[in-house]
Each structure stands twice: as C-alpha cells, then as structure tokens.
RODO-2510 file (C-alpha; in nm, 4 decimals, decimal comma):
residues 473
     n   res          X          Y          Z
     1     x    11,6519    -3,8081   -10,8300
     2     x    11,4595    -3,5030   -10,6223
     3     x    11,6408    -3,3948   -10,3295
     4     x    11,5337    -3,1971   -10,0973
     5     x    11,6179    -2,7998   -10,0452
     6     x    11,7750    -2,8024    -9,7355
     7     x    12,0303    -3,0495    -9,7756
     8     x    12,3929    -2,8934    -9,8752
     9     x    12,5797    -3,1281   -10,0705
    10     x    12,8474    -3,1319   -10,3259
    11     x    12,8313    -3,3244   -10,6508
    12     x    12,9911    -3,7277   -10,6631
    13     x    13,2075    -3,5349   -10,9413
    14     x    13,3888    -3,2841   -10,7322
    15     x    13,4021    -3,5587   -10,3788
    16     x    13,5804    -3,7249   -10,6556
    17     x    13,8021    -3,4796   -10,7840
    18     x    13,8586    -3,3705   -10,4250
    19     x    13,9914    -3,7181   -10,3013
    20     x    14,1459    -3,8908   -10,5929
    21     x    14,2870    -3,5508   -10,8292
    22     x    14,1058    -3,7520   -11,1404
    23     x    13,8352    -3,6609   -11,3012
    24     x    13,5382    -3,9368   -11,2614
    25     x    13,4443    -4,0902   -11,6266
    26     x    13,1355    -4,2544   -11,5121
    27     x    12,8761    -4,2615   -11,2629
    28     x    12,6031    -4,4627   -11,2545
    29     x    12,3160    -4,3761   -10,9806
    30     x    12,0246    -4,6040   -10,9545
    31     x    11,6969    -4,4724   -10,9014
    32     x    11,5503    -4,3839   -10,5541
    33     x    11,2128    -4,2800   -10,4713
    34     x    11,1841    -4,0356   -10,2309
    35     x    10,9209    -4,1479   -10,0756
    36     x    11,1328    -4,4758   -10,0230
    37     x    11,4029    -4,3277    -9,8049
    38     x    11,3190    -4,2301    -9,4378
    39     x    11,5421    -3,8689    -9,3844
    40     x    11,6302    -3,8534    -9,0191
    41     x    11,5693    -3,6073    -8,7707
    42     x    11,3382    -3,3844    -8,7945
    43     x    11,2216    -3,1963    -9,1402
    44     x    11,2566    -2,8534    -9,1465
    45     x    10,9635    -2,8027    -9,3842
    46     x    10,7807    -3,0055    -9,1958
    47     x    10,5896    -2,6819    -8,9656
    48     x    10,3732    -2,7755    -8,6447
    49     x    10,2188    -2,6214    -8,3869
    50     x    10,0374    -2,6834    -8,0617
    51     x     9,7940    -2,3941    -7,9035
    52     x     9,5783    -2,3758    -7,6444
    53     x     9,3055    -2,1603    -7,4227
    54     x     9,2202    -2,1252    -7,0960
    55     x     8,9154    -1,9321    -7,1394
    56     x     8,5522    -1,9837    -6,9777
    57     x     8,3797    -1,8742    -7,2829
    58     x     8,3330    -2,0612    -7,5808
    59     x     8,3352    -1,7965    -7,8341
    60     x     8,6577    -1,6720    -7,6316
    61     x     8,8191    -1,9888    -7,6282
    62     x     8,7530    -2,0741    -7,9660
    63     x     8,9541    -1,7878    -8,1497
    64     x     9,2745    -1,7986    -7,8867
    65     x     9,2687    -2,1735    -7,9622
    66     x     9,2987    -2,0526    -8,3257
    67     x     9,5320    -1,7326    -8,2936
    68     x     9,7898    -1,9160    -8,0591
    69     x     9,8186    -2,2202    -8,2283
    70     x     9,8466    -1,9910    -8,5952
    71     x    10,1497    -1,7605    -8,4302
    72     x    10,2817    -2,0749    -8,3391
    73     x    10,2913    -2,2480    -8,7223
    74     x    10,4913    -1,8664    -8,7895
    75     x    10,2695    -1,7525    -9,0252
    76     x    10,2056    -2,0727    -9,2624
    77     x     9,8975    -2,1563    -9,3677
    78     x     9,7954    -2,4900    -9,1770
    79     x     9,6946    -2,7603    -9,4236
    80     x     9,4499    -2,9456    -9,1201
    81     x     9,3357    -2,8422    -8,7847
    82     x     9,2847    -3,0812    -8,4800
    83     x     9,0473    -2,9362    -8,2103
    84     x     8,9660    -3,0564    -7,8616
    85     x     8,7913    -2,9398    -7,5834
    86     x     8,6680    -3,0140    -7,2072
    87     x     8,2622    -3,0745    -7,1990
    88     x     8,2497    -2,7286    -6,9939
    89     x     8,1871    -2,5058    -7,3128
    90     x     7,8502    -2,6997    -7,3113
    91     x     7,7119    -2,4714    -7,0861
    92     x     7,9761    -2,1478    -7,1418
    93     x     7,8301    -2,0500    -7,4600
    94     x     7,8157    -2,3886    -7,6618
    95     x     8,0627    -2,5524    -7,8747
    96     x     7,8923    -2,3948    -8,1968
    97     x     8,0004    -2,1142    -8,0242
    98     x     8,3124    -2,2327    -7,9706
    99     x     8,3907    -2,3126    -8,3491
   100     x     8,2350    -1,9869    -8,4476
   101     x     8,4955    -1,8128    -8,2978
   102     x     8,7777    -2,0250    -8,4496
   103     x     8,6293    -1,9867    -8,7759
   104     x     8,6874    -1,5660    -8,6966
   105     x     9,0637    -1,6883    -8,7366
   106     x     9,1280    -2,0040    -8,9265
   107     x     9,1981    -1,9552    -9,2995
   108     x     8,8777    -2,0375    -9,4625
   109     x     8,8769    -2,4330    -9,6187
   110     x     9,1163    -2,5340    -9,3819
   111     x     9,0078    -2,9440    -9,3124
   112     x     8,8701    -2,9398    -8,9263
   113     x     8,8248    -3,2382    -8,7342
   114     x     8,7922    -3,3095    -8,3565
   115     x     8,5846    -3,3221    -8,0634
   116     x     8,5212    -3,3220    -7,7037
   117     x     8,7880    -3,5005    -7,4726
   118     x     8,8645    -3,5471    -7,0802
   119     x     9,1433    -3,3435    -7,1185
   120     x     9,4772    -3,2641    -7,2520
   121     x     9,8778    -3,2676    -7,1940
   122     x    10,0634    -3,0010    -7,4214
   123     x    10,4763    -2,9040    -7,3562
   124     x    10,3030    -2,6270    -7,1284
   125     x    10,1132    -2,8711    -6,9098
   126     x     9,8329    -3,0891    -6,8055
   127     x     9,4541    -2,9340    -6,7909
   128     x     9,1109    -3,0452    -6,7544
   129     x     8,9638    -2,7447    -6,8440
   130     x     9,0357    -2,5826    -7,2276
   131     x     9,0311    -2,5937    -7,5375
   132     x     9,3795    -2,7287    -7,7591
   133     x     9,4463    -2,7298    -8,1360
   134     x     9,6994    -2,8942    -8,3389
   135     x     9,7883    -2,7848    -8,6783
   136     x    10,0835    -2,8478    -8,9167
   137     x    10,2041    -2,7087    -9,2862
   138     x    10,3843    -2,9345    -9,5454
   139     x    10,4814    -2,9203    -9,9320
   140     x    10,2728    -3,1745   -10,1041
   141     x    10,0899    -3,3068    -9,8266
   142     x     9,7471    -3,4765    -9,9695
   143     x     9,4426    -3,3938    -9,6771
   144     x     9,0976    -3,6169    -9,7189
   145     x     8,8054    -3,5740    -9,4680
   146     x     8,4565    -3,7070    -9,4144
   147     x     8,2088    -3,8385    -9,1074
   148     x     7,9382    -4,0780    -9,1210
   149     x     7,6095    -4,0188    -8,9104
   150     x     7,4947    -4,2840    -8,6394
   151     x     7,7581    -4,4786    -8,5065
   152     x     7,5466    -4,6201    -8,2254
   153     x     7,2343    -4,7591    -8,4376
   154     x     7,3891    -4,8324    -8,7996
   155     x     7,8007    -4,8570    -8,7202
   156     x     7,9025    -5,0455    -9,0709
   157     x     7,6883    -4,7519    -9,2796
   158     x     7,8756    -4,4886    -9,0783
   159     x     8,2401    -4,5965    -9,1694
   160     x     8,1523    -4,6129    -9,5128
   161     x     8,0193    -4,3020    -9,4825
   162     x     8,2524    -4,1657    -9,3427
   163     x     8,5438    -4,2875    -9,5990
   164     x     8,3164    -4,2537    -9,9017
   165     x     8,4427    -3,8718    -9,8911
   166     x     8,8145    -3,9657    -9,8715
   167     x     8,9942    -3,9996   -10,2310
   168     x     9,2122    -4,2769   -10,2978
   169     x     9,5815    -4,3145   -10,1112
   170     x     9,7992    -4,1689   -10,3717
   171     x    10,0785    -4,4076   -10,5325
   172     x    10,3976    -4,3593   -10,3927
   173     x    10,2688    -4,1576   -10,0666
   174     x    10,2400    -4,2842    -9,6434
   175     x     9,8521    -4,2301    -9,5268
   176     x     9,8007    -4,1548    -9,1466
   177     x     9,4051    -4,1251    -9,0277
   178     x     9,2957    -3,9759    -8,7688
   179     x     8,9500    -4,0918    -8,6705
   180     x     8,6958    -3,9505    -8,3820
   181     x     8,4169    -4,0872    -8,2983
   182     x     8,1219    -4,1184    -7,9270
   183     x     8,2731    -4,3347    -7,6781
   184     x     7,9880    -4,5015    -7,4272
   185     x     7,7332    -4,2902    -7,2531
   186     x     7,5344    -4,4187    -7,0100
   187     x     7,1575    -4,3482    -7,0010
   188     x     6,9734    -4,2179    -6,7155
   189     x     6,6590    -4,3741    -6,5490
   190     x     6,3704    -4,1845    -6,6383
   191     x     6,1556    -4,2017    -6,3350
   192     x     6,4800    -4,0920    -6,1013
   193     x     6,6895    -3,8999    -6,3885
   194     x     7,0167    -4,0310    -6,2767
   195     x     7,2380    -4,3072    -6,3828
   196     x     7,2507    -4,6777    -6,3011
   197     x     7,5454    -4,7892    -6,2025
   198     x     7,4993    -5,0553    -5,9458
   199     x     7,2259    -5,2554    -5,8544
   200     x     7,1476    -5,5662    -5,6048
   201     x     6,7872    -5,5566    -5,7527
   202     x     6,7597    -5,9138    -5,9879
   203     x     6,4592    -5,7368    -6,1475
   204     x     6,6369    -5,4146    -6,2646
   205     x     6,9426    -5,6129    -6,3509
   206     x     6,7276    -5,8695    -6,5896
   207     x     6,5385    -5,5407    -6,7539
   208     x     6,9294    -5,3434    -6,8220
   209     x     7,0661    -5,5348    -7,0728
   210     x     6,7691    -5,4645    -7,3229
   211     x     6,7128    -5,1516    -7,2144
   212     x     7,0615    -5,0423    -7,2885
   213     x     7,0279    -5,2166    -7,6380
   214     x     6,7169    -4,9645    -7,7091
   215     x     6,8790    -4,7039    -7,5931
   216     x     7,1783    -4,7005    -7,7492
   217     x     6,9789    -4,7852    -8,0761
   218     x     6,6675    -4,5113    -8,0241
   219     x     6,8285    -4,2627    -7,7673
   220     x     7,1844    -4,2660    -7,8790
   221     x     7,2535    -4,3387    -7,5626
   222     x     7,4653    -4,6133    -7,4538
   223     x     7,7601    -4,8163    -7,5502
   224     x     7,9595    -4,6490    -7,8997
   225     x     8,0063    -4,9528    -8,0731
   226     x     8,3219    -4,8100    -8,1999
   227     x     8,4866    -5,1755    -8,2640
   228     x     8,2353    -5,2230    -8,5662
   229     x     8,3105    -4,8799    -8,6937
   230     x     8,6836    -4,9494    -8,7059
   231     x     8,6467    -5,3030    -8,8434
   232     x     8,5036    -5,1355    -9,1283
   233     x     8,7761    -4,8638    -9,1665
   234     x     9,0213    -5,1331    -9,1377
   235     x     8,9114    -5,3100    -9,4212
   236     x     8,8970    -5,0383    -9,6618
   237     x     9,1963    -4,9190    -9,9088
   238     x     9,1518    -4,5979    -9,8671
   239     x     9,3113    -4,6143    -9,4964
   240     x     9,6682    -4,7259    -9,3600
   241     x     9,7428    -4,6267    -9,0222
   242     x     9,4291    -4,5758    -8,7856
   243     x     9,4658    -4,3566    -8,4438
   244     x     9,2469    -4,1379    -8,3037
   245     x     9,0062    -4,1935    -7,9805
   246     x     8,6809    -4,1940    -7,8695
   247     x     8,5182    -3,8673    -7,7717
   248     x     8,3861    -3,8262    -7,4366
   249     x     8,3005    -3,6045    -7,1306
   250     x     8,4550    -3,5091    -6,7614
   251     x     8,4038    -3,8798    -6,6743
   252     x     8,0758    -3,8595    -6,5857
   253     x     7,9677    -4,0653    -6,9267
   254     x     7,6640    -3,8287    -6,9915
   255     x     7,7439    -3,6562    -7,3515
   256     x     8,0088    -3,6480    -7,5830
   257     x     8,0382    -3,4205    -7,9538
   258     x     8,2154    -3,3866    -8,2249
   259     x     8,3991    -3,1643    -8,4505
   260     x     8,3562    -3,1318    -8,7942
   261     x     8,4918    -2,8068    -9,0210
   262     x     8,1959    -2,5672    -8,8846
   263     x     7,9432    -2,8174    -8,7546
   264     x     7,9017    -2,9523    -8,4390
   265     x     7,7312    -3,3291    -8,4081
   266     x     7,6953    -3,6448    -8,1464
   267     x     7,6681    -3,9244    -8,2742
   268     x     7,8879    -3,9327    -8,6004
   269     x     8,2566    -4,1167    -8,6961
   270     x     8,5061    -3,8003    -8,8176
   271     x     8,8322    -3,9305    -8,9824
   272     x     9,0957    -3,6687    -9,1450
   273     x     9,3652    -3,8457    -9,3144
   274     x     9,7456    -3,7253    -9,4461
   275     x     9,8907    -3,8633    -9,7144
   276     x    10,2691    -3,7773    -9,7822
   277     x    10,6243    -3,8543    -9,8796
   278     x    10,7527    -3,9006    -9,4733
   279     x    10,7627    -4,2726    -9,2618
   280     x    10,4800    -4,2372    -8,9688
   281     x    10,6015    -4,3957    -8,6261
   282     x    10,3338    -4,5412    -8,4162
   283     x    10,2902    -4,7666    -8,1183
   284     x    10,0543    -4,8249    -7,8053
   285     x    10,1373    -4,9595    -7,4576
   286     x     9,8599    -5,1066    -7,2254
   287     x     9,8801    -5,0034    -6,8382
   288     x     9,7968    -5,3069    -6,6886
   289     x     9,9902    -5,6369    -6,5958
   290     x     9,9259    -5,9673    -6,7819
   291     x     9,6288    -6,2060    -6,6212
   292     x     9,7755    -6,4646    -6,4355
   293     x     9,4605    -6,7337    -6,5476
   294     x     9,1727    -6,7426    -6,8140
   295     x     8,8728    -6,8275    -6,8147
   296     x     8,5641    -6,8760    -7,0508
   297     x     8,2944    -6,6404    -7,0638
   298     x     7,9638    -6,8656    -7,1463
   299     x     7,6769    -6,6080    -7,1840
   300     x     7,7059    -6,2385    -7,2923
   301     x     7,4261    -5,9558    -7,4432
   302     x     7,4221    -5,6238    -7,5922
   303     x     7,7080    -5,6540    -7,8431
   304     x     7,9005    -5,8340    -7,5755
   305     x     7,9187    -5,5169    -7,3889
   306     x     7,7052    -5,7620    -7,0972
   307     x     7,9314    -6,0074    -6,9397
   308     x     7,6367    -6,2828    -6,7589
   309     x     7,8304    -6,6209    -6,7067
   310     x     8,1596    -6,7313    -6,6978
   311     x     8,2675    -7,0766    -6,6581
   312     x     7,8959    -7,1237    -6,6215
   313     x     7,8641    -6,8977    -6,3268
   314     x     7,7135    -6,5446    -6,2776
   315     x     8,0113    -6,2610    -6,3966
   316     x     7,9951    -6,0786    -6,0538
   317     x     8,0583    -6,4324    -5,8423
   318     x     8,3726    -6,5005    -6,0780
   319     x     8,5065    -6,1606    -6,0974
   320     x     8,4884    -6,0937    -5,6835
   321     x     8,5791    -6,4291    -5,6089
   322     x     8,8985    -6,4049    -5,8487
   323     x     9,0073    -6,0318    -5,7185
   324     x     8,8969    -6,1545    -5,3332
   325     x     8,6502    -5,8875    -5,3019
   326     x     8,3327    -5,9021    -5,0370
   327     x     7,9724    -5,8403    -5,2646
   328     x     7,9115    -5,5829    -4,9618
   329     x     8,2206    -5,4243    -5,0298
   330     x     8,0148    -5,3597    -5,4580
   331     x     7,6969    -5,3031    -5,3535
   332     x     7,7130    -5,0826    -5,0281
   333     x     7,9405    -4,8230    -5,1877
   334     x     7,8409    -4,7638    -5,5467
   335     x     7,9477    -4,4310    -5,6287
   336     x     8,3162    -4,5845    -5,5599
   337     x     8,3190    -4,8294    -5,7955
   338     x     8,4684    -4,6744    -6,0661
   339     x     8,7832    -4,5040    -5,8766
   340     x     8,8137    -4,8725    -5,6878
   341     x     8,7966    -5,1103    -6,0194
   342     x     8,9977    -4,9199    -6,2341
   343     x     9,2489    -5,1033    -6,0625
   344     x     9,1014    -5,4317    -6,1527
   345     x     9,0242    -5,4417    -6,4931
   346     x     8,8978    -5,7388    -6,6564
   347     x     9,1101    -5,8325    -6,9758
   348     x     9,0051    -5,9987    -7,3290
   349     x     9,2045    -6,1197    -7,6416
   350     x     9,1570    -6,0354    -7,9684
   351     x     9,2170    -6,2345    -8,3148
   352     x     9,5844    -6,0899    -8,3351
   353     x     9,6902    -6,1916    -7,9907
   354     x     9,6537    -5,8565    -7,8833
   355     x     9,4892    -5,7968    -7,4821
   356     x     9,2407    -5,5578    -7,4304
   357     x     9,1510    -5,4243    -7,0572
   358     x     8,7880    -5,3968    -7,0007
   359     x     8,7168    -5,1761    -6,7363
   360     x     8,4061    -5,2977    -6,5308
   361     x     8,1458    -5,0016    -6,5959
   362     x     7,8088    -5,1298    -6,4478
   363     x     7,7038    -5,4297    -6,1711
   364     x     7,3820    -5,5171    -6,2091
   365     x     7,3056    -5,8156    -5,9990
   366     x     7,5412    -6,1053    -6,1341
   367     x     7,5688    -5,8764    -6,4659
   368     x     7,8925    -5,6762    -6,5628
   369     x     7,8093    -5,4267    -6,8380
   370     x     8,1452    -5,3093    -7,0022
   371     x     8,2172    -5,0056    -7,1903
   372     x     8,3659    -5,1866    -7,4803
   373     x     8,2977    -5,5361    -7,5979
   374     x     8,4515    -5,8521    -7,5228
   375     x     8,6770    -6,0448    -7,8225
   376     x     8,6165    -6,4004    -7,8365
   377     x     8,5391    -6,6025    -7,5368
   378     x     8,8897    -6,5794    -7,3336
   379     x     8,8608    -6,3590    -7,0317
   380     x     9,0790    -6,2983    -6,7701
   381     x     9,1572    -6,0673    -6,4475
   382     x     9,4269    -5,8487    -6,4426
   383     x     9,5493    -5,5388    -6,1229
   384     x     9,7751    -5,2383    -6,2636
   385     x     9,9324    -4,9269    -6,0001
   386     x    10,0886    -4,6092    -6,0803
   387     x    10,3920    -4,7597    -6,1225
   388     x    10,2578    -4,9866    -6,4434
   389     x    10,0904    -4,6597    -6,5685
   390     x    10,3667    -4,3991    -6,5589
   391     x    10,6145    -4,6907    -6,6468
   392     x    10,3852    -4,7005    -7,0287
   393     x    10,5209    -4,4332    -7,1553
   394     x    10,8895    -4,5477    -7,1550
   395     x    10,7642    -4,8697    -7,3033
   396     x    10,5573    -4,7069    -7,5942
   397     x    10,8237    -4,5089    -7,6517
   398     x    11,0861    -4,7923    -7,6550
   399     x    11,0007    -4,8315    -8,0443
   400     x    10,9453    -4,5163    -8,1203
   401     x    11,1814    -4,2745    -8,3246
   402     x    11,2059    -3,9517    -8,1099
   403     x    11,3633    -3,7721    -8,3614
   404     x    11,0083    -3,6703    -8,4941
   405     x    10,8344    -3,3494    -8,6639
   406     x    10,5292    -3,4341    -8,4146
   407     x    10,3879    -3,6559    -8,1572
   408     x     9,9822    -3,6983    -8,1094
   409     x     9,9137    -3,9374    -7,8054
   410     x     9,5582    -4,0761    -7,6582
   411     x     9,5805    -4,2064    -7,2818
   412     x     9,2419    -4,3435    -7,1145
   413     x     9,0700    -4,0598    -6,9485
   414     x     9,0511    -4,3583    -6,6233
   415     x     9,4470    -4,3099    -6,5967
   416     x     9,3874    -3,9156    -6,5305
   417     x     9,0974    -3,9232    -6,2991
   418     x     9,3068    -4,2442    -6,1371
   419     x     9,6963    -4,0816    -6,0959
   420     x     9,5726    -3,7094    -5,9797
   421     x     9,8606    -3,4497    -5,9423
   422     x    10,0664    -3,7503    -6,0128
   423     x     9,9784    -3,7031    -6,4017
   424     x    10,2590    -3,4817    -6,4178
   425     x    10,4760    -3,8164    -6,3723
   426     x    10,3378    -3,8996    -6,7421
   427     x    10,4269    -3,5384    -6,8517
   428     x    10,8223    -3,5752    -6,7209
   429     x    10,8493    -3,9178    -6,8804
   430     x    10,7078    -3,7909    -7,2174
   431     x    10,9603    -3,5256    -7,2361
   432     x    11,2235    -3,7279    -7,1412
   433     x    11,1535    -3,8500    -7,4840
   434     x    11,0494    -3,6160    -7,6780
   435     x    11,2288    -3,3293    -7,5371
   436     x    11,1065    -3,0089    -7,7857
   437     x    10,9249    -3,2073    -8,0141
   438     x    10,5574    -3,0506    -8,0328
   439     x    10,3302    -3,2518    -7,9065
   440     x     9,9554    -3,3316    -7,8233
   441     x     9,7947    -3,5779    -7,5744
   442     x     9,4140    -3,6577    -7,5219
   443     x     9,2082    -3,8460    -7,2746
   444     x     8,9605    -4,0486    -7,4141
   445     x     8,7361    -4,2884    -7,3627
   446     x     8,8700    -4,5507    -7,5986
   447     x     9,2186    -4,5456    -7,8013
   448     x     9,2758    -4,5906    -8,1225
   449     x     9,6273    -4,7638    -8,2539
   450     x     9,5990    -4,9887    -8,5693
   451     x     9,8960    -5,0508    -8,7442
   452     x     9,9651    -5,2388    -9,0759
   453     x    10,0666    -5,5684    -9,0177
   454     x    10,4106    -5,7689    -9,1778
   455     x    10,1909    -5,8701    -9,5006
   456     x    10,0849    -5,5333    -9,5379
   457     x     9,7254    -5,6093    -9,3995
   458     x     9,6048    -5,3844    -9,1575
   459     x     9,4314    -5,6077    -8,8593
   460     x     9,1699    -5,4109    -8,6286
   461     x     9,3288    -5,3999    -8,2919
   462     x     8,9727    -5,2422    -8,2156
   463     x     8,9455    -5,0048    -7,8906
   464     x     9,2077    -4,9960    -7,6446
   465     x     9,1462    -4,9551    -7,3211
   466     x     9,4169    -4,8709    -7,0199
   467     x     9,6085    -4,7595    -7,2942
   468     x     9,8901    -4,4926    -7,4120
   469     x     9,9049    -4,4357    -7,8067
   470     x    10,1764    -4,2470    -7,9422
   471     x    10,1953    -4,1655    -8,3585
   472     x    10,4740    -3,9103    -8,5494
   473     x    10,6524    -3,8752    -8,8368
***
C-alpha cells in the first residue's frame, strides 16, 4: 500500500506487541488505493502561493507578480501559473508587456493561463487595480492546457479546440479545470462612438437585436456565448470539475483578454486542468432571494440574450410592472440603470433545477437584452441587499471542507461595484473560514461552478450570475 512521507506510524506488528505482549501470526490488509482515501487537513507537500503587484506599469507589474508569488511557493518550482489583472495595463504598457516581464521570472514551460478580471481579494486585501498570480507545486500532479479561437462566432469549434490539446484524465487520478474565457462586451454606436444602453426610440430598439447578433458574430463584439462553450466542455471525458469565469473589464463592458503561456488574445476559451491523487471541494452560492412567481417568456432573439414578450406582453411592461417601477424612472436616468437593477435581477431555470440571475443589461424600448441567456421558458423576478450578498459566503462555505491546501473563488464583478468599502464584509467572512488557507478571489463577469452529478455525469450549470464560487482540495 503507498503511504505517504510525512505520516509517522508504527507497524500493526509492534501496536500489537505493544498492547497484547504476543507476537501477531497474521495480518491480512486489503488493498487501498490512494487515490481512494481523502487525507485530512491540509498536505504538506501540497505547496501554494498567492502574489500580487501594485505597480502602474505592465512590464513592472508583470515580474513582481512573478517574483512574489515564486518567494512565496519557497523556492519550488510551480507546476501551473494563474494570472489576472485589472484592464488598466491596457494603456500602462500593454498586457504583452505585462507577460513579458513575468516570463523574465517564471521557470521557462511552466503551463500559464489567465486573463483580465474586475478585480481581486487575496489574504492581504481587496484591489481594483493589479495584477495577482496563483501558483502551486505537487508530486505527481498531471497539468494539460489548450484554448480554442472564437468563442463569440463559432462557440462548439472553440471548446473542442480548446480540449483537443488536453490528454486523457489519467486512471486512478481527480481532474479540476480551470477554464477562462470573454464575458459580454457591448458594442458602441458608430455614428456617436458610445454605448447603447437605454433607449425609448421603437426604431433603434427594433434595429438592436440584429445588430448585436452581427456584431458579436463579425466584430467580436457582443454577448460571449459562454453557455455553448461550456455545454461542450461538459460533455467531453477529458473534463470533471469545471470553474473558472468569464474575463472582463472595470465594468464598463468595452474589452476583455486573455492569458495564454506568452500570448495575449480576445476572443479565445483557455482551460488548464490538474489531475491528481487529492478529493477537490467545490460549491457556488447565488446572492439573490428566490422569485416569489413565474412567468413565461413568449418571444426572445439573439441566443436568448433578447427578452421581447412575456406572458404575451412587451419584457419592459412585465418586468416594471412586477418590481413597481415608473418607465420615467428607466428612461430619464440611463446611466443609473445598472447600479439601480442590480438589485432586481431577473431569474431563469435551468434543466437541473438550478436558478440563474440575469442581470438586466440593456432597455431598448419593450426589449431587455441580457448578458447571459435565458434557460427554457420559466422566468421570474427576484430583489437581493447586502445582507443576501455578504450572507453567500457562509452558505457556500457551509459544504465546504476548510481544512484545504487552497481556495480559488469567482464573485460577480456587479457584487463589487454594488457593496463598495463594504467588500471588506466578504473578505472577514471568507477568513472566518478559511483562516490561513491561501487563497484567490476574482470578479468576473460570469462564474463558472459545474460539478459532477450523483451518476457521475457532469450537467452544465452554464454561467452563473450573482454568484460566489469557491473550489480546493
């Protein structure tokens, strides 16, 4: 049977001889896989390490990122690198830049994946302005990486892409992936170069829906179709465990990028995955309270990323009429609308039962253009507070084992620009649980938390919205 290093113990012959003064005849021990029995607590070959920089400039940034999150693994060589950054670098050097000057310090063929994010929570704090890394060292740990190019025009090709590079689980082993990929952008108007966000004009709102559909298959610009991507992911053997996020920007939904070894791209799926001989925890919790009432959405467009009808009225009618809202109080203040509805979120249900928040993105008219699609033809309304946000993290950590190696976490980007200074209510709570544990939290634009079912089957729980994702071994 292999046993592990660390672990001091005495043979069954001598607890024998100890206890009884006989010498044991016999002893029969049946065979145990290691990769059977979950050790507890954390493993002290198991080496991870959070960094960070503060830096302006990319090139700057990019090789403290590296250096402090190296000192931190104490001199082990990291077997994969997770790298995040605010959209700022964009115009402090560029983020080719920025990997350039991680590549001055990472070991050379170490697997990089990553990409732009809203921000990021680390044990030293909360920042929307940065650059983090995550990195970790284990004996025997199995690392496959890939991406797949155009997510937004041909989503199914760029999965399979994307896990044509990754080699097969292997027997006996637990496979986490981490997957990355361009959240929803939203396009600007040509004539006026600025976004469209609300409208009361019935000819602008009848011209969006396939405008946005061109865009977002000629411009890649637009929604991310990231629930096709995963479907695909899902259904393939060579993943178990799905998390990861969608990449995005300082909330302004203009451009996102990703990470890939020494390349920089938009517009591609990235997925890293670990295979090893340790049990992965993982769970989500979504910030919002249950819908009172559903109802049934009758016309949609674009991917269903277009809600038009429901209950055979226009979207807008239904959805102020349900939350008790004035139209004046929409379409007179529409640089508000995404602080206000946040708080309103309109909620769908997938194939597994599971509820996914939509956040209302766009009014157009009698037109709600979401950021993620709708599931099925269920819809309902749905309020959340502070309260129901800062109280997630207590829930997703309610089945959780805190007695982990590591913790990575995606939170909705909406939840950070939404709480303020109170973020650092999240921050307490998550190390009420996790107490020394390393640990890494994005914000994103979509989460990403699908988990292997009872049979084994891994269901699609698509993008999560609203949400809190935790995932450690």
């Amino acid at each position: 049977m292999e046993t592990h290093p660390w672990v001091d113990i005495k043979s069954l012959e001598e607890v024998h001889k100890e206890v009884t003064g006989e010498k044991l005849k016999q002893i029969v021990i049946p065979k145990v896989e290691l990769h059977d029995v979950h050790l507890l607590g954390p493993d002290p070959m198991f080496h991870t390490a959070v960094g960070m920089s503060r830096q302006w400039d990319a090139r700057k940034a990019g090789r403290e990122v590296a250096e402090d999150t190296l000192k931190r693994l104490e001199g082990k060589k990291p077997d994969f690198f997770l790298l995040f950054s605010t959209i700022h670098y964009e115009k402090h050097g560029g983020f080719q830049e920025l990997l350039n000057g991680v590549w001055e310090v990472l070991p050379e063929g170490t697997p990089l994946i990553g990409g732009t994010v809203a921000g990021f929570m680390n044990q030293e704090g909360c920042y929307t302005r940065g650059a983090t890394a995550m990195a970790a060292n284990y004996p025997g740990i199995e690392v496959s990486a890939g991406f797949g190019q155009g997510t937004r025009k041909t989503p199914v090709k760029a999965a399979k892409e994307c896990i044509s590079k990754f080699s097969k689980i292997p027997e006996g082993l637990n496979a986490l992936t981490f997957v990355f990929m361009p959240g929803p952008t939203m396009p600007k108007i040509p004539t006026k170069k600025e976004r469209l966000i609300v409208t009361s004009s019935r000819l602008l709102a009848q011209l969006a829906p396939p405008a946005l559909r061109f865009s977002t298959l000629f411009m890649n610009k637009g929604v991310g179709r990231e629930e096709e991507v995963l479907s695909t992911l899902s259904n393939s053997e060579k993943v178990s465990l799905v998390v990861g996020g969608s990449t995005t920007d300082n909330n302004t939904y203009e451009n996102d990028f990703q990470f890939f070894n020494k390349q920089v791209f938009d517009g591609v799926v990235i997925g890293l995955r670990i295979s090893l001989n340790r049990r992965f925890f993982s769970n989500f919790n979504q910030s919002i309270l249950a819908p009172k009432q559903w109802f049934n959405v009758t016309k949609t467009d674009v991917w269903n990323h277009v809600v038009k009808e429901i209950d055979g009225v226009p979207a807008i009618k239904k959805y102020l009429e349900a939350n008790s809202i004035p139209r004046n109080f929409l379409f007179d203040e529409p640089n508000t609308v995404h602080r206000r509805f946040v708080f309103l979120p309109m909620v769908t249900k997938d194939k597994n039962g599971v509820i996914h928040p939509r956040t209302p993105g766009t009014f157009f008219w009698d037109y709600i253009g979401l950021g993620h699609p709708l599931h099925g033809t269920s819809i309902g309304f749905s309020s959340t507070n502070s309260r129901v946000m800062v109280d997630s993290v207590d829930q997703t950590f309610a089945k959780l084992d805190t007695t982990l190696n590591f913790c990575f976490m995606t939170m909705c980007m909406s939840i950070l620009e939404t709480l303020g200074a109170n973020i650092y209510k999240i921050q307490d709570r998550i190390h009420s649980h996790l107490g020394e544990t390393p640990y890494l939290l994005i914000f994103t634009a979509g989460e990403i938390c699908n988990k292997n079912d009872s049979d084994g089957n891994l269901p699609s729980n698509g993008l999560l919205e609203m949400s809190l994702t935790a995932t450690g071994v």
